[in-house]
C-alpha positions, -999 to +999 in steps of 0.1 A: +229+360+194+222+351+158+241+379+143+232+371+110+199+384+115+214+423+119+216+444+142+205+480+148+189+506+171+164+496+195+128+507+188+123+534+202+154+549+204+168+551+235+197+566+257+214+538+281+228+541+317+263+552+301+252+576+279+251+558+244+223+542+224+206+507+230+209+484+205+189+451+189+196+423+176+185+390+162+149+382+158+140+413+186+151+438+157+132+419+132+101+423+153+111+460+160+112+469+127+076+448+113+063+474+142+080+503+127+068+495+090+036+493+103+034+522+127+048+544+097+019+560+072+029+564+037+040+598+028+053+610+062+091+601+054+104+628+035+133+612+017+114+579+015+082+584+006+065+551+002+082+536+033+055+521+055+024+509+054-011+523+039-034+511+071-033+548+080-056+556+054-082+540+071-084+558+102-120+567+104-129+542+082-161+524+090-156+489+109-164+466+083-152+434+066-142+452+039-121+476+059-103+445+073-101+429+041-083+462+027-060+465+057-049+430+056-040+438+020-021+472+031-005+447+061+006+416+036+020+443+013+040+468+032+062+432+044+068+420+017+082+449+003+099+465+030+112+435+054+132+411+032+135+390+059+108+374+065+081+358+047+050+366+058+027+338+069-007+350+076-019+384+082-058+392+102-079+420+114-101+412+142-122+433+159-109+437+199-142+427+219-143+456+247-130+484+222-153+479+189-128+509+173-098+490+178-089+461+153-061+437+163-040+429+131-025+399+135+006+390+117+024+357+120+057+358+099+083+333+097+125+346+094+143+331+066+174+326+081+162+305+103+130+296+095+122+307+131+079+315+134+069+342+152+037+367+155+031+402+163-003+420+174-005+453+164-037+475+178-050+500+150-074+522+162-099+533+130-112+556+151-091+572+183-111+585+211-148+573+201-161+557+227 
């Protein structure tokens, strides 16, 4: 596999069949770490405290285009700062039609080594268990 793309633990971390850890590489361990950026809220890494992203502030947020807008931003910012490897393309939140408290962000991203497009669809839930 492309091995200049890295390589690193799988997401999440794993034990295999012979006792050791599960690995990624390539442009799965790009994808597996645009998911950990975004899954990580601001201020919960000790040692790092600005790692992730600020979409996490909007939990509870009223579901409005101005709360898309703003998490768009918070999206488009966390990676570019914190995935160097890709160049992000195009970044939307949509609301998902049979859960109006779930937003679908959208990002389609594009590696630089290899100028290799690819998307990812992560569900943030502004408001969890609301019916």
């Amino acid at each position: 596999m492309a091995e200049f793309l890295g390589t690193g633990w799988r997401f999440p971390i794993r034990v295999n069949g012979r006792g050791g850890l599960d690995w990624s590489s390539g442009e799965t361990a790009i994808a597996e770490a645009v998911w950990i950026i975004l899954s990580t809220p601001r201020r919960s890494r000790i040692m790092e405290p600005e790692f992730g992203c600020g979409i996490h502030d909007y939990v509870f947020a009223p579901n409005t285009a101005a709360t898309r807008a703003g998490i768009e931003t918070e999206v488009q910012t966390a990676l570019i700062r914190w995935e160097p490897r890709i160049d992000v393309l195009r970044v939307a939140a949509t609301e998902h039609t049979d859960a109006p408290n779930t937003l679908l962000v959208e990002v389609d991203y594009r590696i630089r080594a290899n100028n290799a497009a690819r998307n990812i669809v992560y569900p943030f839930y502004i408001n969890e268990g609301a019916t």
